[in-house]
C-alpha positions in Angstrom: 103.6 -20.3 59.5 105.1 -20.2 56.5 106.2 -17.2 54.2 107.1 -16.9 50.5 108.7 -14.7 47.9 108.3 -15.1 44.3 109.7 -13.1 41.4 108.0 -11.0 39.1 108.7 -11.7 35.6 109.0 -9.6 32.0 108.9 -11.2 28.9 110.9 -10.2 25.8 110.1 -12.1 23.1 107.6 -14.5 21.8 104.3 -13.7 24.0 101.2 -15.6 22.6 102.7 -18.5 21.4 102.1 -19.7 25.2 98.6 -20.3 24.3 97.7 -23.5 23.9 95.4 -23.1 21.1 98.8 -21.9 19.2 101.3 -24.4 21.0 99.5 -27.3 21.0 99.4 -27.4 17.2 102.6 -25.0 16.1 104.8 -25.6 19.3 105.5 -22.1 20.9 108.6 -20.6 22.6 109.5 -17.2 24.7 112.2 -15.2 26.0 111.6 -14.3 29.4 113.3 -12.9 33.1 112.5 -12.9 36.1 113.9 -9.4 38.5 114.2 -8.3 41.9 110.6 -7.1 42.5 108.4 -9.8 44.4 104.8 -10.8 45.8 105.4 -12.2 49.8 102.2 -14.9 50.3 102.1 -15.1 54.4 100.4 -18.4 55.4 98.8 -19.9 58.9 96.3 -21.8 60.3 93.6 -19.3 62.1 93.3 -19.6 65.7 90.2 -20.6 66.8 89.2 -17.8 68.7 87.2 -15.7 66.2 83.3 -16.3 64.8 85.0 -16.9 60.9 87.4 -19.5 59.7 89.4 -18.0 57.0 91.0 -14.4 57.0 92.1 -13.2 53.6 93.9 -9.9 53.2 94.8 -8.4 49.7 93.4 -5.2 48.3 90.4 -6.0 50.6 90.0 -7.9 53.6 87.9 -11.1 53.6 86.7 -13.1 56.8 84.5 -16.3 55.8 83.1 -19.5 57.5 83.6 -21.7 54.2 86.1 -21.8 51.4 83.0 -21.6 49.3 82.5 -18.3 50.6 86.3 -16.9 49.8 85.4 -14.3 46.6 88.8 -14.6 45.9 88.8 -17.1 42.9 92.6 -18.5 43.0 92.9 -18.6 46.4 89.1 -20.6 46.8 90.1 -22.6 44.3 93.5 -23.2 45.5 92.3 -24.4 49.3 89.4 -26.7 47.7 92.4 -28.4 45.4 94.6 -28.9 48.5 92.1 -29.0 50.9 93.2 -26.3 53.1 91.2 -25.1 56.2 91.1 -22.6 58.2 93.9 -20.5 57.2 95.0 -16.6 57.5 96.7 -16.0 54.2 98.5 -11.7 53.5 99.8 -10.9 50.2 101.9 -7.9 50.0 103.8 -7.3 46.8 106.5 -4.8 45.6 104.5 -3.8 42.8 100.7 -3.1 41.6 98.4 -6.1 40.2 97.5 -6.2 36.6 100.4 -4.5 35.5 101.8 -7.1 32.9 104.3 -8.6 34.5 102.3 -11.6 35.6 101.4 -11.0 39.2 98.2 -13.3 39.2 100.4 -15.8 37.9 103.8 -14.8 40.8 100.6 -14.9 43.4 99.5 -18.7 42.5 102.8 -19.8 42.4 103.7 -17.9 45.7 100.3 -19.3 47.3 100.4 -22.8 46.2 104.2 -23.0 47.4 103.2 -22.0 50.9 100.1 -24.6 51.4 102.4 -27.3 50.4 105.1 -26.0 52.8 102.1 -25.8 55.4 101.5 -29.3 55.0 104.8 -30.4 55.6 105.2 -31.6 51.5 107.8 -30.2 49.4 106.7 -29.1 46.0 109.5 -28.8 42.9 109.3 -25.8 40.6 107.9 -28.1 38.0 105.1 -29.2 40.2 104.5 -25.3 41.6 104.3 -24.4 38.0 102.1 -26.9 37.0 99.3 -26.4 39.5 99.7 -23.1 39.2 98.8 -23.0 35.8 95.9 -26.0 36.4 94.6 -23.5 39.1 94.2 -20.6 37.0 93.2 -22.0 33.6 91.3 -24.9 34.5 90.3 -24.0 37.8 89.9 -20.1 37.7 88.8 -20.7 33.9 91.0 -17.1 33.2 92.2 -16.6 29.6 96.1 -16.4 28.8 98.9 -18.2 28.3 101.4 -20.6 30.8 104.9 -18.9 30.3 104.1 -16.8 33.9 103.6 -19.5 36.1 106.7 -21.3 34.7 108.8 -18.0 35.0 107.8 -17.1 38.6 108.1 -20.9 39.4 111.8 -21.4 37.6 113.2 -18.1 38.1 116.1 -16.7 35.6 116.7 -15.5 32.3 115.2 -18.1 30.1 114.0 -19.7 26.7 110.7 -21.6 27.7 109.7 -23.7 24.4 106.3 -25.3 24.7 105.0 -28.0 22.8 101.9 -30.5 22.6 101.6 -31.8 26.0 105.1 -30.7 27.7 107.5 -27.4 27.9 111.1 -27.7 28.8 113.2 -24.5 30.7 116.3 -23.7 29.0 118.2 -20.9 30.8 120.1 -18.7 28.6 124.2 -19.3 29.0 125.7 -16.2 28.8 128.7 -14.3 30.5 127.5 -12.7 33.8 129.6 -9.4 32.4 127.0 -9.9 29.4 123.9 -10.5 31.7 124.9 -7.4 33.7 125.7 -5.2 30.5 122.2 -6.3 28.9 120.6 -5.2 32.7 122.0 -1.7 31.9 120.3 -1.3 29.0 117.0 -1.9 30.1 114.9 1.1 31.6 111.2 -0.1 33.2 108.6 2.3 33.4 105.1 2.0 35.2 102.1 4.3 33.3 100.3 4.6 36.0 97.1 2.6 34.5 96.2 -0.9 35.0 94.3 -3.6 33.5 93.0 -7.2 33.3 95.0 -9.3 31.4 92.5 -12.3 31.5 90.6 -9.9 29.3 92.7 -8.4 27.2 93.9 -12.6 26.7 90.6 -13.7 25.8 90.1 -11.5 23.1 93.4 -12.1 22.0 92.9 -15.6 22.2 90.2 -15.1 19.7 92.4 -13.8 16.9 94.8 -16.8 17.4 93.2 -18.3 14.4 93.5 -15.0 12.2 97.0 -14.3 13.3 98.8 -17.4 12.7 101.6 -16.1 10.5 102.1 -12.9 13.3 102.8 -15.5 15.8 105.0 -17.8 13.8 107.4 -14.6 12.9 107.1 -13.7 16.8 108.3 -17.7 18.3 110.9 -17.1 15.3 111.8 -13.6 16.5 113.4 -16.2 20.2 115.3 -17.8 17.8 117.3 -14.2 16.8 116.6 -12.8 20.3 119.3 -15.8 22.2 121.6 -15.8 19.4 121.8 -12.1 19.8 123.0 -12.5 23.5 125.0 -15.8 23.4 127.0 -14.2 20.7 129.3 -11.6 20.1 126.7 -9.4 18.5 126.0 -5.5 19.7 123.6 -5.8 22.4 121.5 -3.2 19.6 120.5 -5.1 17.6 118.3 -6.8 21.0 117.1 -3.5 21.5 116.2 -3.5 17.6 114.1 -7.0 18.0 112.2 -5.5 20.4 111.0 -2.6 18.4 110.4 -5.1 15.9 108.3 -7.3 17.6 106.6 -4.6 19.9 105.3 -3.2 16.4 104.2 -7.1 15.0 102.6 -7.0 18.5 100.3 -4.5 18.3 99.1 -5.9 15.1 97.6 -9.0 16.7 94.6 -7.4 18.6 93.7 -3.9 18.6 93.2 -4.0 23.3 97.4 -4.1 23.3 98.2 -1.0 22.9 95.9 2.5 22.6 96.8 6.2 21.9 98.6 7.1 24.9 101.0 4.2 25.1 101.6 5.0 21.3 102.7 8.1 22.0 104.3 7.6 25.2 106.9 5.0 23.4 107.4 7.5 20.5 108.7 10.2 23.1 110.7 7.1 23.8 112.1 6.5 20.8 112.4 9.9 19.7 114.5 10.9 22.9 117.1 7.8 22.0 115.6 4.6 23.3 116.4 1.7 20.4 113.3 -0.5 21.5 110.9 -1.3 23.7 107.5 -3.3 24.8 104.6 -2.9 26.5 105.0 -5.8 29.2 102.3 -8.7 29.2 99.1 -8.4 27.5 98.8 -5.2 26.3 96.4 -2.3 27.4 98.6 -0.4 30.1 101.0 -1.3 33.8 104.6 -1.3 32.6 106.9 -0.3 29.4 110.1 -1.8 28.9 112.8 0.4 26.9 116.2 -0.5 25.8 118.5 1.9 26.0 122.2 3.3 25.9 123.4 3.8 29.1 124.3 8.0 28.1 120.8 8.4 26.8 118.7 7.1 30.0 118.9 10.7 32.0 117.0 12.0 28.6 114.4 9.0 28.4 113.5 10.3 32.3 112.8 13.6 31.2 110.6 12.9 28.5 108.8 10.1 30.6 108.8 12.2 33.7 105.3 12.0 34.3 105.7 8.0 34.9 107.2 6.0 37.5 110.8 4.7 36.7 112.0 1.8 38.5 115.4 0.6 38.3 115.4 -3.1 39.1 118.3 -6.3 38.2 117.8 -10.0 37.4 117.0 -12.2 39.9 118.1 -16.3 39.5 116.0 -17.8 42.1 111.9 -17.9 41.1 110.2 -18.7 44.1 111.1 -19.6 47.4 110.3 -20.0 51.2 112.0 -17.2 53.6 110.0 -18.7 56.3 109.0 -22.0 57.6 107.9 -23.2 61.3 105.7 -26.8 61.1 102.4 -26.4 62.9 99.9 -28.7 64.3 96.9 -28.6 62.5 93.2 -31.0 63.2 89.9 -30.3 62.0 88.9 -32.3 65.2 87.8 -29.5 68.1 88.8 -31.2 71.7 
């Protein structure tokens, strides 16, 4: 059996120029953590006392003679690209799905990190984030871009710059008094209303070509983002950047943000928050605000109607809280 926990992550700055059609010819770069809130993939061979041969569980329960039969794309695709039989596999997660801070991605990572553990292989972060994003852009065929397998798989607070045919993970050096202060500041939010992100992707994907100079200002906006925090500079003026490029955002395609988040981040605002975000593709889960630590009691009264939840940076990305080998033959004696 094998058990893993993997990081959810929340991207600051420089979202969309992880998409390939923009990378691969402009080079692209983001500003992203990962936190304490995590997805727990439980993995083991099924016993062969029942009439099925696989057990998922997720948000419904799945019981199938055949991989071909799981309905579950990344984890069909996942056992046919490690060839993985007859397996009981239970996610459980701290937070909701399609909620933009890339739990499809935090799942494949999680999954894929436990079938190589089952098979007695160990598996790098690089590696884990590779197939991860093979699985669900080639394999799954689901729109987006690659920052959230590499965040889940890496863990920490990080500049990811992508280019042609590699990406490299540069962790931000800061003081941890900094790290800790910058923590403070952030307030996360969930609005109750979820979505697919694949979708949302695709159609944003569409406007990569009409959008070019919004996405060159936005991998420039990383650039002003880390200086901000490796210097001396006011930690407002981060909060600042992310009003700014929450705004340049929204501009890219109209599914990222609608009425209700509009006015749910001007209560924000207007109550003292400096900046915020929608988190991930757009279209609803979880806002991101910075603000002053004497102002946050207000931003919960005006936002009292969503979910806060206080969380802190996490360091680790994913990783194996439980391993015991087990004998496993598709030979029946």
């Amino acid at each position: 059996m094998v058990i893993t926990q993997t990081p959810f992550r929340m991207s600051f700055f420089g979202g969309g120029t992880d998409f390939p059609d923009f990378y691969k010819e402009y080079g692209g770069s983001v500003l992203s953590t990962t936190f304490d809130k995590y997805c727990y993939v439980t993995v083991r061979h099924l016993p062969r006392f029942f009439d099925y041969k696989n057990q998922i569980t997720y948000n419904k329960i799945e019981k199938t003679n055949s991989v071909e039969e799981i309905i579950h794309p990344a984890v069909r695709e996942a056992m046919k690209y490690l060839d993985m039989q007859e397996l009981h596999i239970t996610y459980d997660a701290d937070l909701p799905a399609r909620s933009g801070l890339g739990t499809s991605s935090s799942f494949a990572v999680g999954m894929l990190h436990a079938f190589y553990a089952l098979k007695g292989k160990h598996a790098d972060k690089k590696r884990l984030a590779d197939d991860a994003i093979w699985l669900e852009r080639v394999l799954c065929k689901e729109s987006g871009g690659i920052q959230d397998q590499i965040a889940a798989s890496f863990g920490g607070l990080n500049r990811i710059t992508f280019l042609e045919d590699k990406y490299y993970v540069n962790p931000i050096v800061i003081k941890s008094e900094r790290k800790i202060e910058l923590n403070k500041h952030l307030m996360l939010f969930f609005t109750g209303f979820s979505r697919f992100s694949s979708d949302i992707a695709k159609r944003q994907e569409k406007e990569t070509k009409n959008k070019i100079a919004e996405l060159m200002e936005m991998k420039q906006l990383v650039d002003e983002a880390e200086q901000i925090l490796v210097s001396k500079c006011d930690l407002k003026e981060f909060g600042k950047l992310l009003d700014y490029t929450w705004k340049l955002k929204r501009g890219i395609a109209k599914e990222i943000s609608n009425d209700t988040v509009d006015l749910l981040y001007e209560k924000a605002c207007q109550a003292g928050a400096i900046g915020g975000k929608l988190l991930g593709a757009g279209g609803g889960g979880f806002m991101l605000f910075f603000v002053e630590p004497e102002k946050q009691e207000e931003i919960k009264k005006v936002l009292s109607k969503l979910l806060y939840v206080p969380f802190e940076f996490e360091d680790g990305g994913t990783r194996i809280l439980y391993y015991k080998s087990e004998e496993f033959s598709l030979n029946v004696s």
